[in-house]
LOBAKE-152605 format. One record per residue (C-alpha): residue number from 1; y, z, x. Coordinates in pm, 1 decimal. Each point is the difference from the previous one (the first is absolute). Last residue first. Example, Ala and Ser with C-alpha at 12.3 -4.5 7.8 and 13.67 -1.06 7.14 Angstrom:
REM residues 2
+-----+----------+----------+----------+
: num :        y :        z :        x :
+-----+----------+----------+----------+
:   2 :   -106.0 :    714.0 :   1367.0 :
:   1 :   -344.0 :     66.0 :   -137.0 :
+-----+----------+----------+----------+
END
This chain:
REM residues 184
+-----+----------+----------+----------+
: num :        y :        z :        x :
+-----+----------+----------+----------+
: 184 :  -1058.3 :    -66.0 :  -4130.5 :
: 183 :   -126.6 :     94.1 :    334.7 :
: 182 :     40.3 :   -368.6 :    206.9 :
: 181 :    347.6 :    -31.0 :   -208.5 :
: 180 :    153.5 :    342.7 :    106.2 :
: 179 :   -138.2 :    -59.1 :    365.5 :
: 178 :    162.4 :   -329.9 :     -7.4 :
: 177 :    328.5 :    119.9 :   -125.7 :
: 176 :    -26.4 :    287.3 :    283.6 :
: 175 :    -70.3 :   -204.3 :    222.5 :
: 174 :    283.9 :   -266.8 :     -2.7 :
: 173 :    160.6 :     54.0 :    300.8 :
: 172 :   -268.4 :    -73.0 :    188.5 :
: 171 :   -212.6 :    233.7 :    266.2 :
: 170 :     64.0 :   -122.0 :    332.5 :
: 169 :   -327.3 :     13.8 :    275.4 :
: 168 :    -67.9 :   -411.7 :    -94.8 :
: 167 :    225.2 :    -89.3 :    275.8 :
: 166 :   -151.2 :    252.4 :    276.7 :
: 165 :   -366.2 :   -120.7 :    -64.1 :
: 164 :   -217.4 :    275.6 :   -160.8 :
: 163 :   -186.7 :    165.0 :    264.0 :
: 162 :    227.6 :    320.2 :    -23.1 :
: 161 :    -45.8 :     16.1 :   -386.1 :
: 160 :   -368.0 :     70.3 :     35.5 :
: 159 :     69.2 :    328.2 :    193.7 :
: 158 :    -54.1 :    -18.8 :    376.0 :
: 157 :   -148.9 :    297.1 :    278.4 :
: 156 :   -271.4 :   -189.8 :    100.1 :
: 155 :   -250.1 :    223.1 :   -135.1 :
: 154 :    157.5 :    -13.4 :   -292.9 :
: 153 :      1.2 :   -342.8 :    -50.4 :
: 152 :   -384.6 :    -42.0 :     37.4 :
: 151 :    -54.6 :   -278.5 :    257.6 :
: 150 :   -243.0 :   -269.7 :     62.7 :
: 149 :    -38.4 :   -218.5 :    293.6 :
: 148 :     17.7 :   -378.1 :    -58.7 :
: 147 :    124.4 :    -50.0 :    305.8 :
: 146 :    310.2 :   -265.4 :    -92.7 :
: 145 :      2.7 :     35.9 :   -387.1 :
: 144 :     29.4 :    376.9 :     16.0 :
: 143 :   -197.4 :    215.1 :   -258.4 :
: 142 :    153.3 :    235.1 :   -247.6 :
: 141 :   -117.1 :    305.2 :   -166.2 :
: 140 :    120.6 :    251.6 :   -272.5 :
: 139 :   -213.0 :    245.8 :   -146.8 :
: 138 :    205.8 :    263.7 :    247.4 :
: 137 :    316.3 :   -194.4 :   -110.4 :
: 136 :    -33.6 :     87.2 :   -335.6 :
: 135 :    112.6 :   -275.4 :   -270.0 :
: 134 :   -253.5 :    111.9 :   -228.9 :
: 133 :   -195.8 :   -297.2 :   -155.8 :
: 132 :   -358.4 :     39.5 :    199.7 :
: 131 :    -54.5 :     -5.3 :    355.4 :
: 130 :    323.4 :   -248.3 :    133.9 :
: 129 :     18.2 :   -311.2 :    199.4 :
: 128 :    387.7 :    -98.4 :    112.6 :
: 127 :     73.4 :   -381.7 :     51.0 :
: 126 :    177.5 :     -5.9 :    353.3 :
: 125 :    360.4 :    -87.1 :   -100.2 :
: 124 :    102.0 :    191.3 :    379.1 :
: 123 :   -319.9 :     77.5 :    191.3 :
: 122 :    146.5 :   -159.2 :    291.6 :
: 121 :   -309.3 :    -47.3 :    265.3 :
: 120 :     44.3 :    214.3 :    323.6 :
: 119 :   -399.4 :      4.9 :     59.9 :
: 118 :   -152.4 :    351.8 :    -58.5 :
: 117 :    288.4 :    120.3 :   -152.4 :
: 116 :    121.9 :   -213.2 :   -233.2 :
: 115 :    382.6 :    -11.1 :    -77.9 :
: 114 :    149.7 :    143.1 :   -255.3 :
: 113 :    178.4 :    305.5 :    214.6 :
: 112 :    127.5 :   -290.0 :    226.4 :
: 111 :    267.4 :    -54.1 :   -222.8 :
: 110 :    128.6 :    354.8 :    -13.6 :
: 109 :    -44.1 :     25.0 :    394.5 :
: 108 :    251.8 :   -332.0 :     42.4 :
: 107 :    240.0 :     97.1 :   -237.6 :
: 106 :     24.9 :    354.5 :    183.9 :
: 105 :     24.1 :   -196.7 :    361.9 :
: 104 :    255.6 :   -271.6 :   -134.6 :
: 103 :    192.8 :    315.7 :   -153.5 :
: 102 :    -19.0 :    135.2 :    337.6 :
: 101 :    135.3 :   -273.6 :    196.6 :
: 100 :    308.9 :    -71.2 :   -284.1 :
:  99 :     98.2 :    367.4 :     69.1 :
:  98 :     17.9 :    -28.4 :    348.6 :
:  97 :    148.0 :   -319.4 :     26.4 :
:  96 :    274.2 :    163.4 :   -238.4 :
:  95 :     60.9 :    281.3 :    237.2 :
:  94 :     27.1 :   -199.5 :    286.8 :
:  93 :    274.4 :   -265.1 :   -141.6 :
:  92 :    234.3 :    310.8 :   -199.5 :
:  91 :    -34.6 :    223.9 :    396.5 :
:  90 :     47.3 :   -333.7 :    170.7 :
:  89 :    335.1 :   -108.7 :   -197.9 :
:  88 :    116.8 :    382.5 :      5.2 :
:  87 :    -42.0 :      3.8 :    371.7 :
:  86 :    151.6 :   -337.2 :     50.2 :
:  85 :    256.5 :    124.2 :   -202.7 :
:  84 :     94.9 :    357.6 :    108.7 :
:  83 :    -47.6 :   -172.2 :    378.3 :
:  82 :    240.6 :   -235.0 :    -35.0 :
:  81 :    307.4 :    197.5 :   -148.5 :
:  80 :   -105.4 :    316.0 :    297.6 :
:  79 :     29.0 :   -340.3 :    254.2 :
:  78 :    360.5 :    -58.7 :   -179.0 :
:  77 :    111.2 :    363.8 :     32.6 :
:  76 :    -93.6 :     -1.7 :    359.0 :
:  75 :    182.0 :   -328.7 :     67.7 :
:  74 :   -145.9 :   -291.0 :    271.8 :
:  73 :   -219.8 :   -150.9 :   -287.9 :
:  72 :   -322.3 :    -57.2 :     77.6 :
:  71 :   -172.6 :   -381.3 :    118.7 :
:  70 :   -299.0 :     84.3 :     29.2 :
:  69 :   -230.4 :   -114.3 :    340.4 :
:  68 :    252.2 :    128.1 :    283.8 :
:  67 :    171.2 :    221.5 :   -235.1 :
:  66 :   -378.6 :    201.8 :    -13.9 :
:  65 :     53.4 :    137.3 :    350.1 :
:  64 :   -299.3 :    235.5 :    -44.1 :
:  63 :     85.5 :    402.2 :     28.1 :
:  62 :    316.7 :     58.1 :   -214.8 :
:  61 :    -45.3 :   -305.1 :   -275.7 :
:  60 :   -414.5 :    100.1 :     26.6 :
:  59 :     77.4 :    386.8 :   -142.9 :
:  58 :    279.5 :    -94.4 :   -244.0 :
:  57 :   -282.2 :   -297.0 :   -126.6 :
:  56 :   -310.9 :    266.3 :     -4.3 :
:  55 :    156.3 :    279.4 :   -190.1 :
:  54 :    201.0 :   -184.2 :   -303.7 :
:  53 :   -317.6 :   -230.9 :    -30.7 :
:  52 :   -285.4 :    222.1 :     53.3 :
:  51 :    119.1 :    272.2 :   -275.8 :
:  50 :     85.5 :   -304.8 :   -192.4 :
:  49 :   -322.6 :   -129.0 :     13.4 :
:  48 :   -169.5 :    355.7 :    -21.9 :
:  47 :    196.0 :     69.5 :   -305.2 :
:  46 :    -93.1 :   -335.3 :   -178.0 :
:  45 :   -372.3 :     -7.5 :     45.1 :
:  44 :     -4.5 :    354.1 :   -125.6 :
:  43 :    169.5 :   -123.4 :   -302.3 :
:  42 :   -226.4 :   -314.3 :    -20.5 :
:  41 :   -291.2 :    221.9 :     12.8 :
:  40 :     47.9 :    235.6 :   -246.4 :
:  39 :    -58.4 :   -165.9 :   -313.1 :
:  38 :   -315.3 :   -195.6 :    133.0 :
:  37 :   -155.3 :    331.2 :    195.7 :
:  36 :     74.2 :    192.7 :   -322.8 :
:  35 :   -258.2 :   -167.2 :   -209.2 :
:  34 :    -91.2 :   -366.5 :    -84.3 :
:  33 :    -86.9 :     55.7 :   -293.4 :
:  32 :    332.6 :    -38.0 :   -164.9 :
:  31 :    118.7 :   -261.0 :    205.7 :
:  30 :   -338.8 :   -245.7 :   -137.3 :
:  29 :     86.0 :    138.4 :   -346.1 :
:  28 :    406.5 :   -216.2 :    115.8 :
:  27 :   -199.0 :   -300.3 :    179.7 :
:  26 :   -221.2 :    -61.7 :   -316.9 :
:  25 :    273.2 :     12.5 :   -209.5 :
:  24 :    191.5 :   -196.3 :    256.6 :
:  23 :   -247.1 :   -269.4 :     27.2 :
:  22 :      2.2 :    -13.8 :   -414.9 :
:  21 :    437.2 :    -70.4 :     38.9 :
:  20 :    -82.3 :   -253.6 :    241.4 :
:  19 :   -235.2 :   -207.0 :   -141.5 :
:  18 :   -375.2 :    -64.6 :     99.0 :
:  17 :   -140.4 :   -279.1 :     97.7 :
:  16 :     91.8 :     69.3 :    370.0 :
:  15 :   -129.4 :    357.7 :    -22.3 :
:  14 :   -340.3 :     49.2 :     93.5 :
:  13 :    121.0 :   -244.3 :    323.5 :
:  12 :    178.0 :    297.6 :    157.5 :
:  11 :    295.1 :    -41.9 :    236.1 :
:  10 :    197.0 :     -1.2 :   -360.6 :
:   9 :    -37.7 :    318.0 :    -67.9 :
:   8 :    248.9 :    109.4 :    279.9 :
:   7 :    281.7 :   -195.0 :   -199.3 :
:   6 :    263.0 :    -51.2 :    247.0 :
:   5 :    -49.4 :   -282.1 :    302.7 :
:   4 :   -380.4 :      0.0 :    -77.6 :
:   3 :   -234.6 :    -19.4 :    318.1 :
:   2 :   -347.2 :   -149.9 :    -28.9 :
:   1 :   -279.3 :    110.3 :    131.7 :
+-----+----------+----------+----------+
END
C-alpha cells in the first residue's frame, strides 16, 4: 500500500494516469455515496480527541510527574497557552487522519465493486457482451480474463459504465456538436 502525503486517491494505482482534477470527480460522487458514516466521522473523531485531550493531560500533569519528561512552563496561564494549542494542533491532526482513513476505505470498496468475484480479477475495460442491441444490463454479460467465469451485470450489481476504465468515464465537451452531426 502505498501512503500519499495529501491526495488520498493517489494510494491507488487506478489513478496514477489519471489527472487530478478527474480523481477528484471521482473522489467528490465517491463522498456522495459514501453516506453519513463518511460525513460524520471526522467530526466525531474530533470531539472525542479533544474531549480526551483537554481531560486526559490536566488529569496526568496532577497525578504523573510529567515536568520530569516535558519540559512545561512554571506559569498557570502559560500551561492553559500550551495546552489550547497542543490540543487544537491534535484535535485539526486527528480529525484529518480520520477523514483521509475513511475516504481511502470508501475509494477502496468503490473500486473493488468491479472486481471478479470468484477470483479477485479487475473487471475494469473488460469488453462487455450483450443479448441483442439494447443496452440492458440484464442482457448484459461479461466474462473475466483471469477465471474465465461469466457474469451477467446485474447480477453483480454493475451497470456497463462502471467497467469502463476511470479515464475514458468523461463525456467530452463537444457532444452535443457531435450528436447534432451523427443525427443530421
Amino acid at each position: 500500500m502505498r501512503l500519499p502525503a495529501i491526495k488520498v486517491y493517489r494510494a491507488f494505482r487506478a489513478f496514477d494516469h489519471m489527472p487530478d482534477g478527474d480523481c477528484e470527480r471521482y473522489v467528490r460522487r465517491v463522498r456522495a455515496n459514501a453516506g453519513a458514516a463518511h460525513a460524520v466521522g471526522p467530526l466525531v473523531a474530533a470531539f472525542v480527541i479533544a474531549l480526551a485531550w483537554f481531560i486526559g493531560w490536566p488529569f496526568a500533569a496532577t497525578v504523573l510527574p510529567l515536568s520530569r519528561y516535558i519540559p512545561l512552563p512554571d506559569s498557570a496561564e502559560m500551561q492553559f497557552i500550551l495546552l489550547v494549542a497542543t490540543g487544537a494542533l491534535a484535535v485539526g491532526v486527528g480529525s484529518l487522519i480520520i477523514r483521509d482513513g475513511l475516504m481511502y476505505e470508501a475509494l477502496r470498496r468503490e473500486l473493488a465493486r468491479t472486481d471478479c468475484r470468484k477470483c479477485g480479477q479487475s473487471l475494469l475495460g473488460v469488453p462487455i457482451s450483450r443479448i441483442g442491441v439494447d443496452p440492458d444490463p440484464a442482457k448484459s454479460f461479461i466474462k473475466c480474463p483471469e477465471c474465465g467465469r461469466k457474469f451477467c451485470l446485474l447480477d453483480i450489481g454493475l451497470a456497463p459504465h462502471d467497467l469502463v476504465p476511470l479515464e475514458q468515464r468523461h463525456l467530452p465537451k463537444d457532444l452535443a456538436t457531435i450528436r447534432r452531426r451523427v443525427g443530421a
